[in-house]
C-alpha positions as CSV (number, residue, x, y, z in Angstrom):
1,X,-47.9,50.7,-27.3
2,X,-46.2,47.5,-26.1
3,X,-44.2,47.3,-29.1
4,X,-42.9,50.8,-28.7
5,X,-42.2,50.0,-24.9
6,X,-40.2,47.0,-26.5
7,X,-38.1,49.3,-28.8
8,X,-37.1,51.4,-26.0
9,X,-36.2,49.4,-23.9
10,X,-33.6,47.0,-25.6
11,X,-31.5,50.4,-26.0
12,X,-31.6,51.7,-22.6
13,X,-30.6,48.1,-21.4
14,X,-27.7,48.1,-23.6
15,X,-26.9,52.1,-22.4
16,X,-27.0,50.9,-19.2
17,X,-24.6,48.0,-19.6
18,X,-22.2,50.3,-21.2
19,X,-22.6,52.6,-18.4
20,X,-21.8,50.5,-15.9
21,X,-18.8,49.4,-17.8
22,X,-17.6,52.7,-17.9
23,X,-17.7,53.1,-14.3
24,X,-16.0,50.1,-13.6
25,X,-13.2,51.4,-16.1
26,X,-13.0,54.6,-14.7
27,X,-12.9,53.7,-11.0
28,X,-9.7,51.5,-11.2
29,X,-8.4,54.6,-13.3
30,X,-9.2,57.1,-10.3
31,X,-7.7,54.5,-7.5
């Protein structure tokens, strides 16, 4: 189980660093 918890949590790190570069991209665009 821990291993699996490993597994999924590397991606969703990296989604949510993408993420949060999209948003800072986006929100200069919008201003």
């Amino acid at each position: 189980m821990p291993a699996k918890r490993k597994v999924i949590t590397k991606p969703a790190k990296t989604a949510k660093k993408a993420v949060k570069k999209a948003v800072a991209k986006k929100a200069p665009a919008k201003k």
